[in-house]
N, C-alpha and C positions, 0 to 999 in steps of 0.2 A: 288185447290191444289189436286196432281193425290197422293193417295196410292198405293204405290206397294206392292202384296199379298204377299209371301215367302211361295211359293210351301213346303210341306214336302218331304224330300228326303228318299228315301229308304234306308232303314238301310245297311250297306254294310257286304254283307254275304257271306264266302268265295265261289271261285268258288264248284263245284263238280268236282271232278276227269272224266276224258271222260267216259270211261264205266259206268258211273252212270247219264248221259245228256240221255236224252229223244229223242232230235233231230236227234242227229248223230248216237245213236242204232236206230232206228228206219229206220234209212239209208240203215245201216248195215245191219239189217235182212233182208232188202226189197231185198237186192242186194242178198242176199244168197238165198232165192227164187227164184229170178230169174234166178243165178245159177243152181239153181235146177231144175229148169225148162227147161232151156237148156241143161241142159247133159242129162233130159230125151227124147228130141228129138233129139239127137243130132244121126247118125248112123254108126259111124263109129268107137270107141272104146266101148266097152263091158265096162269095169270096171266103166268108167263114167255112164253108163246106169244103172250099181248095186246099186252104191250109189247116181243116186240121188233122191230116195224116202226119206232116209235118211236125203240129205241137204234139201229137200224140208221141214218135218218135223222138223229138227233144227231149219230154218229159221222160218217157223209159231209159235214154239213155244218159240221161242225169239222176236219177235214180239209181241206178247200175252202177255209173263211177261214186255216187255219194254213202252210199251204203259202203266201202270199203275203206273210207275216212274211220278214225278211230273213236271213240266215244268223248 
C-alpha cells in the first residue's frame, strides 16, 4: 500500500507592488546604466553627454538600494 506525502504549501502572500519586486527593479536600473553609458559615448548631442554622469549615478544607486529588497 503506497502513502502519498501532502507537500506543505506555501502560505499565500499578497503579491508586492512592481516597484518593490527585486527582479524587475533590478532590470530597470541595469537599463538606466546602460543608458548612461551610452549618452556618455554617444557624439553627437551635448546635453546627452551633460547628463549622463548623472543617469549613470542614478542607475548605480538604484541598483545598490534594490538589490537589498527581498526576493
Amino acid at each position: 500500500m503506497t502513502h502519498l506525502v501532502e507537500t506543505p504549501r506555501r502560505p499565500s502572500h499578497p503579491k508586492r507592488p512592481f516597484f518593490l519586486r527585486r527582479g524587475p527593479m533590478e532590470n530597470i536600473a541595469t537599463a538606466l546604466i546602460a543608458i548612461g553609458f551610452l549618452m556618455l559615448f554617444q557624439p553627437f548631442l551635448l546635453v546627452l553627454y551633460t547628463y549622463s554622469l548623472v543617469t549613470l549615478l542614478a542607475g548605480t544607486a538604484m541598483f545598490i538600494i534594490v538589490s537589498k529588497f527581498p526576493e
